[in-house]
C-alpha angles and dihedrals in degrees: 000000000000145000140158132195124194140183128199116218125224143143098044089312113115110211094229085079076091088079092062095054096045086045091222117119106237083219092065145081109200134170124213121201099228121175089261101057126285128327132209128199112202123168096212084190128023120167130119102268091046137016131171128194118199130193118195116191116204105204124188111208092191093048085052099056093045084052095055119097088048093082126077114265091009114157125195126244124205091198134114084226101081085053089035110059160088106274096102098052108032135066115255140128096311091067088058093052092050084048097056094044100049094036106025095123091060090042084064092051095246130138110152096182083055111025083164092066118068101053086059112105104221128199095255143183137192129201127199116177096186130014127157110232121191097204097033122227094337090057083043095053098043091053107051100018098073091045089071099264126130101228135216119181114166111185118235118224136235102242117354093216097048111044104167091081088078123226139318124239087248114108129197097227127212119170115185118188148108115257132129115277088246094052099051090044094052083055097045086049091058112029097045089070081037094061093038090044090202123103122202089210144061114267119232137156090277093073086067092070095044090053094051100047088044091044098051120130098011112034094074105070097024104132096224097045102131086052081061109043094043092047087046096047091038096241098299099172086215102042092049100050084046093053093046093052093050088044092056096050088040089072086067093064095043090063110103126259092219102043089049080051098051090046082051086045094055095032080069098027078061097046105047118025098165103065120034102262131239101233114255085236083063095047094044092054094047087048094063103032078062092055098045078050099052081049095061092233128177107172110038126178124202112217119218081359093181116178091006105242096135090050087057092054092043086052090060093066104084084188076082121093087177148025120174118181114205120196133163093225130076083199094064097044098059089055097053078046084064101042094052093041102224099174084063097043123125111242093247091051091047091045081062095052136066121173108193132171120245152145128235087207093076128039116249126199094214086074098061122105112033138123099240147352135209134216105179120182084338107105078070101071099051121101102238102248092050091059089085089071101045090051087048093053095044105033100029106036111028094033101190118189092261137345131215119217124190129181146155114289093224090201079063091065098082099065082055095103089193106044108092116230119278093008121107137246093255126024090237095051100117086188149009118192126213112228097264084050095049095042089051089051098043097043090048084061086044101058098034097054093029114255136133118231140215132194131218143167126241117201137003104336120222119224093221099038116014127245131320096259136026128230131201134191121201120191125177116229123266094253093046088048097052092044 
């Protein structure tokens, strides 16, 4: 099996600085022991206007067979076909395998000598010589095409002397395009399996959070993201359904910070032109940092807790023991990472914070047993039927003291000068809810998972059609609480 990856310099920029990010010297040809058979990094050019890194995988298809058993859920196979294949010659997801485990420090977007360097977007391409593709060029094309490359994918035939047998299902592969090294490896990592829709190994849970973390920042709003988690996850009903709830709530957390701020920012620019504004995002955190406070509360989660800025704000209340952000994405932690600037915190501040990954689709038991929780603009994102399971989760399972919910109030939407009529306020809002429609809702958890509810604006309130936003406050009952 063979790739290659290369960068072009330019601007100042030498293209060897491929070498750093792919933490493997150009002047040096080195072999890796992967689970597959070995693996050898070369770099065939390295200058400053161009430099290639190639990574050649020697698989031994007789070694593989002895090795299988071994291996949880392996089956045997009489047939020649596990000693007669492709698999040393194709790319599959063994490659990947081989990918993640040679380069497995660039596909995390690190490169200490270098920190400058993975968040640089390179002039890259990627060569493929052979790589099966169940689906041929149009698969091809839908996988890597809306991800930003320029494709070619030249079909290779059956029999070059005979061409009227047609072609194989076998592609040579190109992909042109500027993205970070990290980026275009993640994607390799997943779509190469994907194309070749066989897996060497047995599939578990564990492949769910491969694929996610492999998958951030661009899976979520792939188009043909079903084809891919089904073909990754080899088509487990369950996995697959698992992977496809955390991947929808996961779009929340890809929105970005400053564009959500800047909506906020003209939502009150709009509402108030004769005194400079304090932006809706302000008022909303110290909302609900009034309302943690009025519960008493102690040990406080925020739920889907993106960039981090309420966490900042909850910090800040040294009445908190403790403060634990829960997002779906790795992506958006480490940003709130950043924000909050953990790495300079002092240990009685980080004693106080836990970030943790996690999905609102499925109960957890780490979210039992505190005080309060806050969703704050998340309700929003989720597609309606799938609200059942979020209020399960929270109010159900976790059962914290009380819970504070804020959302868009939808009758707000007309003093909004440039929001067009019947479009929401972001373009991943599935919903937003007018205040009959919130208050039904709300009062319906309520009653089901006994709490009482309270209700409270957030921002400037129109006589006509009520704040910007919509707070409510959700308390269990004396006798749920002491139980």
């Amino acid at each position: 099996m063979f790739l290659t990856i290369s960068a072009t310099g330019g601007a100042g920029r030498p293209a060897t600085d491929l070498g750093f990010l792919l933490h493997k010297h150009p002047d040096k040809a080195q072999e890796f022991t992967t689970s597959a058979g070995p693996a050898h990094v070369f770099y065939p050019e390295a200058d400053a206007e161009r430099c290639t890194a190639a990574l050649l995988l020697d698989v031994d298809p007789v070694a593989l067979v002895r090795n299988r058993g071994r291996g949880r859920g392996a089956a045997p196979d009489a047939t020649l076909a596990q000693y007669v294949n492709d698999r040393p010659y194709a790319a599959s997801s063994l490659l990947a395998v081989a990918l993640g485990q040679v380069f497995r420090t660039a596909l995390r977007g690190l490169c200490a000598a270098r920190p400058d360097l993975p968040g640089r977007a390179l002039p890259l391409r990627v060569e493929v010589p052979a790589l099966p593709a169940r689906g041929g060029v149009d698969t091809v094309r839908r996988l890597f095409e809306p991800l930003g490359w320029a494709v070619e994918a030249e079909p290779v035939p059956l029999d070059e002397e005979f061409p009227d047998w047609g072609d194989s299902r076998y592609v040579r592969l190109a992909l042109t395009g500027t993205a970070t090294v990290s980026a275009a490896l993640r994607q390799l990592y997943v779509l190469l399996p994907v194309l070749d829709a066989a897996k060497h190994y047995w599939i578990t849970a564990e492949e769910v959070d491969k694929l996610l973390r492999a998958g951030d920042g661009w899976l979520a709003g792939h188009p043909e993201q079903n084809l891919i988690v089904g073909r990754y996850l080899a088509h487990r009903a369950a996995l697959t359904r698992q992977a496809l709830s955390r991947l929808e709530l996961a779009r929340l957390a890809q929105a970005d910070d400053a564009e959500a701020e800047e909506l906020d920012n003209a939502v009150d620019d709009e509402s108030d032109t004769e005194h400079a504004p304090v932006p809706l995002a302000v008022q909303r955190r110290a909302a609900i940092t009034a309302a943690i406070r009025e519960t008493g509360a102690t040990r406080v989660l925020d739920l889907g807790c993106g960039g981090g800025q309420l966490l900042d704000a909850l910090l800040k209340d040294h009445a908190l023991t403790e403060v634990v952000g829960m997002d779906v994405s790795v992506r958006a932690l480490q940003a709130a990472a950043r924000r909050l600037r953990t790495d300079r915190m002092s240990e009685r501040q980080r004693e106080r914070l836990t970030l943790m990954q996690g999905s609102l689709m499925y109960t957890d038991d780490r979210l039992a047993g505190y005080d309060a929780a806050v969703l704050s603009e998340v309700i929003e994102h989720v597609d309606p039927p799938r609200l059942p399971a979020l209020e399960y989760a929270v109010f159900g399972s976790a059962r914290p003291g009380a819970v504070v919910v804020t959302t868009p109030n939808a009758e707000y939407n007309s003093r909004w000068e440039s929001l067009p009529a019947g479009e929401f306020r972001h373009a991943d809002h599935r919903f937003e809810w007018s205040r009959p429609r919130f208050r039904a809702w709300a009062t319906g958890v309520a009653e089901r998972h006994r709490y009482t509810v309270e209700f409270r604006p957030v921002g400037p309130e129109d006589p006509e059609v009520g704040p910007p936003t919509q707070l409510a406050l959700f308390t269990r009952a004396p006798q749920e609480a002491a139980a």
